[in-house]
C-alpha positions as CSV (number, residue, x, y, z in Angstrom):
1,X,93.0,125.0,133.3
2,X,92.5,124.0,129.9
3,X,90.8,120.5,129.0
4,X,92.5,118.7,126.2
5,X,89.7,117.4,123.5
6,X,90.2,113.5,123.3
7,X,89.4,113.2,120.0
8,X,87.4,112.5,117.2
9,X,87.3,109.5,115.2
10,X,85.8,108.1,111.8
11,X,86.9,105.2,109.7
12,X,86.5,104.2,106.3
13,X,86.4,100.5,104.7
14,X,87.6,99.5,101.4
15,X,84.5,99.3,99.1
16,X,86.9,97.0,96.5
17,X,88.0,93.9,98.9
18,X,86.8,95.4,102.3
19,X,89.9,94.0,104.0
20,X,91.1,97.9,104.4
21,X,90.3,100.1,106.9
22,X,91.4,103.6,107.5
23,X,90.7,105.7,110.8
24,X,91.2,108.9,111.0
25,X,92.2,110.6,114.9
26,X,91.6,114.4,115.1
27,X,93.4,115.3,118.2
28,X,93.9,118.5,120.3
29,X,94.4,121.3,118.4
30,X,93.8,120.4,114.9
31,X,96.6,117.4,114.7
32,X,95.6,114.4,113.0
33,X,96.7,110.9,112.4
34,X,95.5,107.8,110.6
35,X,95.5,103.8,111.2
36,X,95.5,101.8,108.4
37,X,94.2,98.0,109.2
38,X,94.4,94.9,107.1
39,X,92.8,91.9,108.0
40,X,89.8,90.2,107.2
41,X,86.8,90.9,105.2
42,X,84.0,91.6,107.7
43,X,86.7,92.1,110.2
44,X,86.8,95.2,112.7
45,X,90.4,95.6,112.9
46,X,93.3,93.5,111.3
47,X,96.3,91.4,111.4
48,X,98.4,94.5,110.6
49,X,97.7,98.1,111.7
50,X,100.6,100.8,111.1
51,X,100.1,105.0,111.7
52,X,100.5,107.8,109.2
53,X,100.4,111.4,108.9
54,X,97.9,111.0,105.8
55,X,95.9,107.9,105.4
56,X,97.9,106.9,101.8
57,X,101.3,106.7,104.1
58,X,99.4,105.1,107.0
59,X,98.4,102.1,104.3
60,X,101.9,101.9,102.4
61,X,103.2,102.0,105.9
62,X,100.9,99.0,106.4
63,X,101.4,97.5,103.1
64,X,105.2,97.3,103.9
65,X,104.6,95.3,107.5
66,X,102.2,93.0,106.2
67,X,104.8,92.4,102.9
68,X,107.6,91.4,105.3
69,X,105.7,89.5,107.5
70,X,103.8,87.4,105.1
71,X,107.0,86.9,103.0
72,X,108.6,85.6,106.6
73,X,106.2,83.2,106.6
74,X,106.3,81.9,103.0
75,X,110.1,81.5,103.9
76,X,109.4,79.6,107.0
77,X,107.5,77.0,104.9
78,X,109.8,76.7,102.4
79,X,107.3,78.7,99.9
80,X,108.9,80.6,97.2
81,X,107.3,83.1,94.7
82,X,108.3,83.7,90.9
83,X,109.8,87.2,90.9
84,X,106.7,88.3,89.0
85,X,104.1,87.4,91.5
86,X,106.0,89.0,93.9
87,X,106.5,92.3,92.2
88,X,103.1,92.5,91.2
């Protein structure tokens, strides 16, 4: 019987902000994946963690969680952007 390898894992942090992390899974047979986290700076993980087949779609995949979450939020309190802030 053949053993499955459980994997190998790295990550990499954001050397701008340091709020981003990206780990990359190799996986049996060559297949990989990759969580991107956001959080806090100095942080292990973060508020928001999403998967991707390449670490850039595993951080927009994040990106787009953390958007709609946080804009939730702002319209729970009653906070509302200018257009501009928000697109940028």
């Amino acid at each position: 019987m053949e053993t499955p390898c459980l994997g190998e894992h790295g990550v990499a942090f954001s050397a701008r902000n340091g709020g981003w992390k990206v780990h990359a899974h190799a996986y049996y047979k060559g297949r990989a994946s990759y969580t991107a986290f956001l959080g806090r700076v100095g942080s292990l993980g973060g508020k928001w963690a999403e998967h991707g087949d390449t670490p850039e779609e595993a951080i927009e995949n994040t990106k787009a969680v953390a958007l709609a979450d946080v804009s939730e939020l702002l319209r729970i309190c009653g906070i509302e952007l200018p257009v501009d802030a928000a697109v940028a």
